[in-house]
C-alpha positions in Angstrom: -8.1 -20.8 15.4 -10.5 -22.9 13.9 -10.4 -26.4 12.1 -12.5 -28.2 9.8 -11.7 -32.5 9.1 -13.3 -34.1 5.6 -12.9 -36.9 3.6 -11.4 -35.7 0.4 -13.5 -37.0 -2.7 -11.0 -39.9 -3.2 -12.2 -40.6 0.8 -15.6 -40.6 -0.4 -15.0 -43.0 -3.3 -13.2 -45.5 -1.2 -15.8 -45.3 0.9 -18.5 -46.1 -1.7 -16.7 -48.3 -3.3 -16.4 -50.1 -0.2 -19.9 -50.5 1.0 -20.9 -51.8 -2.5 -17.9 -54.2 -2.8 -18.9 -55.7 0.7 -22.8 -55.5 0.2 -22.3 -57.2 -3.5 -20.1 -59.9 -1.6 -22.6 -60.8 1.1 -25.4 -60.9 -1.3 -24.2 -62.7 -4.2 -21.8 -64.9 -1.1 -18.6 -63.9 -2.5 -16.4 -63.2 0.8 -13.2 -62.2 -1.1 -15.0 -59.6 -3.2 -17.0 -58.9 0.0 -13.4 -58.7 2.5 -12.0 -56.6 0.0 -15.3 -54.4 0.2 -14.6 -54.0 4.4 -11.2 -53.8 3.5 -11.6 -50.4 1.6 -14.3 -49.3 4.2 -11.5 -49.7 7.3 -9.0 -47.6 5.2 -11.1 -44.9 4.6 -12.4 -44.6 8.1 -8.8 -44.9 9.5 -7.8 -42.3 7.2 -10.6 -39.9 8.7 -9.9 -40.8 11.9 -6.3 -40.1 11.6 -7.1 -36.1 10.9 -10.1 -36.1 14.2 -7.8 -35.1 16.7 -5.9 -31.5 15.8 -2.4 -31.1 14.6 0.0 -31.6 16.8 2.2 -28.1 16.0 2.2 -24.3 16.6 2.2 -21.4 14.8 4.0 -18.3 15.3 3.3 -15.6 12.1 4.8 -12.2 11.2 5.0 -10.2 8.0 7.0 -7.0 7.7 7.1 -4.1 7.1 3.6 -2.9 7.0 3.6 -0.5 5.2 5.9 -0.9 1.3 6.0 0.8 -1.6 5.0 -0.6 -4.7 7.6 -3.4 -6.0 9.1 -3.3 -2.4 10.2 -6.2 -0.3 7.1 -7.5 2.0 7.9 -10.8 3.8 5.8 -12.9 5.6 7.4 -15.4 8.4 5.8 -18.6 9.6 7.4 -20.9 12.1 6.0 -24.0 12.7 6.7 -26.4 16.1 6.0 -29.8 15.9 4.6 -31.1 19.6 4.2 -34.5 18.6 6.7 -36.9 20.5 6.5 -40.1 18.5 5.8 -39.7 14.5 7.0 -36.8 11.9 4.2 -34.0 10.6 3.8 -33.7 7.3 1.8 -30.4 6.6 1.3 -28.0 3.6 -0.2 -24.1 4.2 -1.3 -21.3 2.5 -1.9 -17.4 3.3 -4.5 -14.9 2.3 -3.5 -12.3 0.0 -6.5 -10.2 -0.7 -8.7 -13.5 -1.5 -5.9 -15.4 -3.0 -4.2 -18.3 -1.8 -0.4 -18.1 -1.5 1.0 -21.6 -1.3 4.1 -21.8 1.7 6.3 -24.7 1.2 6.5 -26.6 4.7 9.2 -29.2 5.4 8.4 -32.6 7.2 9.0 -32.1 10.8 10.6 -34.9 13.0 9.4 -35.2 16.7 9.9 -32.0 18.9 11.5 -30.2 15.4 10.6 -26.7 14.3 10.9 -25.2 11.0 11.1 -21.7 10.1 9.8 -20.6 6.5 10.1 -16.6 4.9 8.0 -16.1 1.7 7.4 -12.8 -0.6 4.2 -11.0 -0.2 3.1 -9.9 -3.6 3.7 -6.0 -3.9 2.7 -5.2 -7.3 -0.4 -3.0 -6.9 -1.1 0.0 -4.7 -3.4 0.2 -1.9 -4.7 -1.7 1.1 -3.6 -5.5 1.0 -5.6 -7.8 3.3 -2.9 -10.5 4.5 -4.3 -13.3 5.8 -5.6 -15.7 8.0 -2.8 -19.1 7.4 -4.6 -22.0 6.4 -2.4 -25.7 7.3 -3.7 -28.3 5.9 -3.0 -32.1 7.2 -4.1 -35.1 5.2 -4.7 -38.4 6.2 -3.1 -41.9 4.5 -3.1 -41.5 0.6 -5.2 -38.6 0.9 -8.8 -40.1 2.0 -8.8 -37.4 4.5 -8.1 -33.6 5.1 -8.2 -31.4 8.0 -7.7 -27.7 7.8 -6.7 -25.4 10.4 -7.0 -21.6 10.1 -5.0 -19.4 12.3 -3.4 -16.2 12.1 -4.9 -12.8 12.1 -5.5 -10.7 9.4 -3.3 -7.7 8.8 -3.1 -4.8 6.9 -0.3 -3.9 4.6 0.1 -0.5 2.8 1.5 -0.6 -0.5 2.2 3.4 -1.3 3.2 4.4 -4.2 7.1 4.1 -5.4 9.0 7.5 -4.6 11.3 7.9 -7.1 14.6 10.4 -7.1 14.2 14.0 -8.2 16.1 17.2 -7.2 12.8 19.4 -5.7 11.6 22.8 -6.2 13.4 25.7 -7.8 14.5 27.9 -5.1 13.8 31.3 -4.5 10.1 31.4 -6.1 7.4 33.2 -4.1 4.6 34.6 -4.7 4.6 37.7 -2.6 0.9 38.4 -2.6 -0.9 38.6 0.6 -4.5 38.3 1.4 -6.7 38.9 3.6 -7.2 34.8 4.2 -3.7 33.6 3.4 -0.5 33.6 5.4 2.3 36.6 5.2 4.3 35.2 2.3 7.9 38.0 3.2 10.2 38.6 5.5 10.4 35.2 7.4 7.6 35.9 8.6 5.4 32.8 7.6 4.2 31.2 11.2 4.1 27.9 11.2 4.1 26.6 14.9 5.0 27.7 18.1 7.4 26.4 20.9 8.0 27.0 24.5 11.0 29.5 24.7 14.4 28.5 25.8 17.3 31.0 27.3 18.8 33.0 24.2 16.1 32.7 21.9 15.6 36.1 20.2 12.7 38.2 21.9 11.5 39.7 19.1 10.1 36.2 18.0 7.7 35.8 21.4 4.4 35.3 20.2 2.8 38.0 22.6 -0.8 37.1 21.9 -0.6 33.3 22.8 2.3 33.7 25.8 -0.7 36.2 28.1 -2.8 33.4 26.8 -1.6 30.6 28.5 1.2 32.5 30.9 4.1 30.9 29.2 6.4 32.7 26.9 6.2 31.5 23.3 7.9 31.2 20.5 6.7 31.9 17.0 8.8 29.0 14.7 8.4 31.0 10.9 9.1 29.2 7.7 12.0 30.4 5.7 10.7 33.1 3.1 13.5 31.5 0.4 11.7 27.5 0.6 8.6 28.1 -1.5 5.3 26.1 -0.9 4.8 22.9 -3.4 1.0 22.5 -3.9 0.5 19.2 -6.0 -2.7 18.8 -8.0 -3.3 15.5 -9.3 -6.1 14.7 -12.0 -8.2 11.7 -10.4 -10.4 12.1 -13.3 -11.0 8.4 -15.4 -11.6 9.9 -18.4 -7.8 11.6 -18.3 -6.3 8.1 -17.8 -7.8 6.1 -20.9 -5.2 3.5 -19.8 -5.5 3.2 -16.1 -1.4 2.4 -15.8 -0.8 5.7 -16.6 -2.1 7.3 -13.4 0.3 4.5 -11.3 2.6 6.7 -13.1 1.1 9.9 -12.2 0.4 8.9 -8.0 4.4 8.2 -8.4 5.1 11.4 -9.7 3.4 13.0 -7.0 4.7 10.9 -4.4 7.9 12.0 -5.5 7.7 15.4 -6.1 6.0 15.7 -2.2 9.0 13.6 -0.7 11.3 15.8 -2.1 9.9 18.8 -1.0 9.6 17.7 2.6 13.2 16.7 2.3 14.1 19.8 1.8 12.1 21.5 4.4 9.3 22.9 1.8 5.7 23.1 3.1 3.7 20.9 0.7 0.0 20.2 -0.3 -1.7 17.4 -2.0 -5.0 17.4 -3.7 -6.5 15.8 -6.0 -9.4 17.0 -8.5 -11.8 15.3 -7.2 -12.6 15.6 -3.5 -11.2 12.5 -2.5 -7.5 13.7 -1.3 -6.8 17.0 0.4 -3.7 16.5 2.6 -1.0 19.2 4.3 2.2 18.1 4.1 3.8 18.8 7.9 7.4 19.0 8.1 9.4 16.5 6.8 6.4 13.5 7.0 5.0 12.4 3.8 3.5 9.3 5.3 0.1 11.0 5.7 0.6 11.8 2.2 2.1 8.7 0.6 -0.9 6.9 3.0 -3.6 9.2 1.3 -2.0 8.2 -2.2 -1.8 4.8 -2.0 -5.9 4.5 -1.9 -6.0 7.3 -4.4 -8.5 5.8 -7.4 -9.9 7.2 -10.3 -13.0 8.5 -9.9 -16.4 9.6 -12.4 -15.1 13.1 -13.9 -14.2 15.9 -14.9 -13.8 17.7 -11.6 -12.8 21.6 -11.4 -10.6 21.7 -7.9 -8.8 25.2 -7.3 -5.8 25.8 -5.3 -5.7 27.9 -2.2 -3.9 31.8 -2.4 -1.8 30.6 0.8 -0.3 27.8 -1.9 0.6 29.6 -5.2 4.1 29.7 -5.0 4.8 26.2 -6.8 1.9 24.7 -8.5 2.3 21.6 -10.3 -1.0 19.8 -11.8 -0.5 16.1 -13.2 -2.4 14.3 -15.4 -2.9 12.2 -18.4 -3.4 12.0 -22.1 -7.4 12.1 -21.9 -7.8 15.5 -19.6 -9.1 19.1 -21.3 -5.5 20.7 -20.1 -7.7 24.3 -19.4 -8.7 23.9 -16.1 -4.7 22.4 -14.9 -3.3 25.8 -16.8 -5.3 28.2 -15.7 -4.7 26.8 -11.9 -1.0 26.3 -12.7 -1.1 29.8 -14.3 -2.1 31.3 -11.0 0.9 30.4 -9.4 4.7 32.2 -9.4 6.2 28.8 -11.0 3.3 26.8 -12.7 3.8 23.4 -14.0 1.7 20.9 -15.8 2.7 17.4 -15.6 1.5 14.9 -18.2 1.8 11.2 -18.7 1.7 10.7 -22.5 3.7 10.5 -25.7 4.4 13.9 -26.5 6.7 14.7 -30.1 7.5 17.9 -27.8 8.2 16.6 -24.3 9.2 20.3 -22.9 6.8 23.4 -23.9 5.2 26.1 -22.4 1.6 27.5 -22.8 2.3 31.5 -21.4 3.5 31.1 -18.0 3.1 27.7 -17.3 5.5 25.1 -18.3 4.1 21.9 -19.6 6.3 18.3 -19.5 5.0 15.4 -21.3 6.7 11.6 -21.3 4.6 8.2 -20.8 6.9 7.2 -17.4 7.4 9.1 -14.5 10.8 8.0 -14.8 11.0 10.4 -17.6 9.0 13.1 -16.5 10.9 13.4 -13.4 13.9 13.8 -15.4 12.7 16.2 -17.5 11.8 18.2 -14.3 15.4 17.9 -13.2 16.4 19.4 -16.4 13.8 21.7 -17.0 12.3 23.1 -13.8 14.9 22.4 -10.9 18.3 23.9 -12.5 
């Protein structure tokens, strides 16, 4: 906690005013204009000294939750305790958003009275939001004086990107080509984990290799061969977004379309073009994800990003209306369901260019609906 105690400039000016009232009086020998002079000079100096000595509260801070998406509720909580025993504490405060002064409304405390006040933190863009320190100010008699008192640390808060609702994948799609450097696509046979076996788990699942290993039986945990992998591919490039509000819409496309799938059980993978973003999807957790998203920017383009074989069940690239769509096909065409997501006016908002289906709308309100409709029937 640190303070800092000032005259304000209307401080200052009393003061001046002062001293040249009261040197004027005693050298032209005027004593009213020169009483009035010390006059002003005694206000303003009891007005400093009023602030010297700190402010006789404490401050207890909190904002929740940290991490939000976009347009969510953040609130920050201040409570303020007034340890003065004979006069009321008049105070006004502010808090740090990202370099901005909030103002907090603070009532007058009585003697011994605390006050408790809740206020919005301002959710509107994605990314890292720097909340933070509290600033309480305390001014003197009619203002001639300030003193300020920061306190409070600064926190995080992560504003993620808005999931929005969408049915998921379309079920039943595999690829069913296996590589030498990709995972076993058939048969349940997909490992991905391993557990500690427990009496009446099937034997044939004992991971042989690992349990002489370590000297305790394991079991091989295998995805289910009918969930297909979702492997997300979002442009990042600037020059596809030549309004930058359209790629908030794509990041909340994405965001959604990776929620759903780990709602459903469905391996996932996000990338984006560039190589800013390359994040697995583990079971049933977007946060690493949605955390990854919401400091996704756009960066210097274009960028030429390919999917790996162990991900080409369900492809779906995003992007906006300034891309060269080539590169997003031909990756989406690789894949047993291909997709290519773009947020733009479109006279034709469902289409296909050979295998790869292509949805066009300028929200992802509507492009997730057209997926709905189109690609998860």
């Amino acid at each position: 906690m640190t303070s800092r105690r000032r005259p304000t400039p209307r401080g200052l000016v009393v003061l001046g005013l002062g001293v040249v009232l009261a040197g004027c009086g005693l050298w032209w020998r005027y004593p009213g204009l020169a009483a009035l002079g010390v006059a002003l000079v005694v206000v303003a100096l009891a007005a400093f000294a009023a602030v010297l000595s700190s402010a006789p509260v404490t401050l207890r801070r909190t904002v929740r939750p940290l991490t939000v998406p976009r347009l969510g509720v953040c609130t920050g909580s201040l409570r303020v305790t007034s340890v003065s025993k004979r006069l009321p504490v008049a105070l006004t405060a502010s808090e740090d958003i990202a370099g901005t002064a909030l103002p907090i409304d603070l009532p007058l405390l009585s003697p011994g009275a605390d006050a408790g006040v809740e206020y919005r933190i301002p959710t509107e863009r994605r990314g890292l939001l720097s909340v933070g320190p509290v600033t309480v100010v305390r001014r003197g008699p009619a203002g001639l004086a300030v003193a300020r008192t920061v306190a409070g640390e600064v926190l995080r808060v992560r504003v993620v990107p808005r999931v929005l609702p969408v049915r998921g994948l379309p079920s039943g799609v595999r690829r069913g080509v296996v590589g030498a450097d990709e995972r076993v696509e058939r048969g349940g046979t997909d490992l991905v984990g391993l557990r500690e076996y427990v009496p009446g788990d099937d034997l044939r699942r004992l991971h042989w290799a690992t349990s002489a290993r370590t000297g305790t039986l394991m079991i091989r945990e295998d995805a289910d061969p009918a969930r297909p992998h979702l492997a997300v591919l979002l442009d990042d490039a600037a020059d596809a977004y030549p309004d930058p509000g359209a790629f908030e819409h794509a990041v909340e496309v994405a965001a959604s379309l990776l929620t759903a799938a780990a709602r459903d059980g469905n391996p996932a993978h996000l990338r984006t073009t560039s190589p800013a973003i390359d994040v697995e999807v583990p079971d049933h957790d977007t946060a690493p994800a949605l955390a990854a998203l919401a400091e996704a920017v756009l960066a210097p383009g274009p960028h030429a990003r390919t999917i790996p074989l162990r991900d080409l069940d369900v492809v779906v690239a995003i992007t906006g209306p300034g891309a060269d769509p080539a590169h997003l096909l031909l990756e989406a065409g690789r894949a047993a369901a291909g997709v290519v997501l773009t947020v733009a006016d479109g006279a034709v908002p469902v289409s296909s260019v050979g295998t790869v289906l292509t949805l066009r709308a300028s929200t992802a309100e509507e492009l997730l609906r057209d997926w709905d409709m189109a690609v998860a029937r």
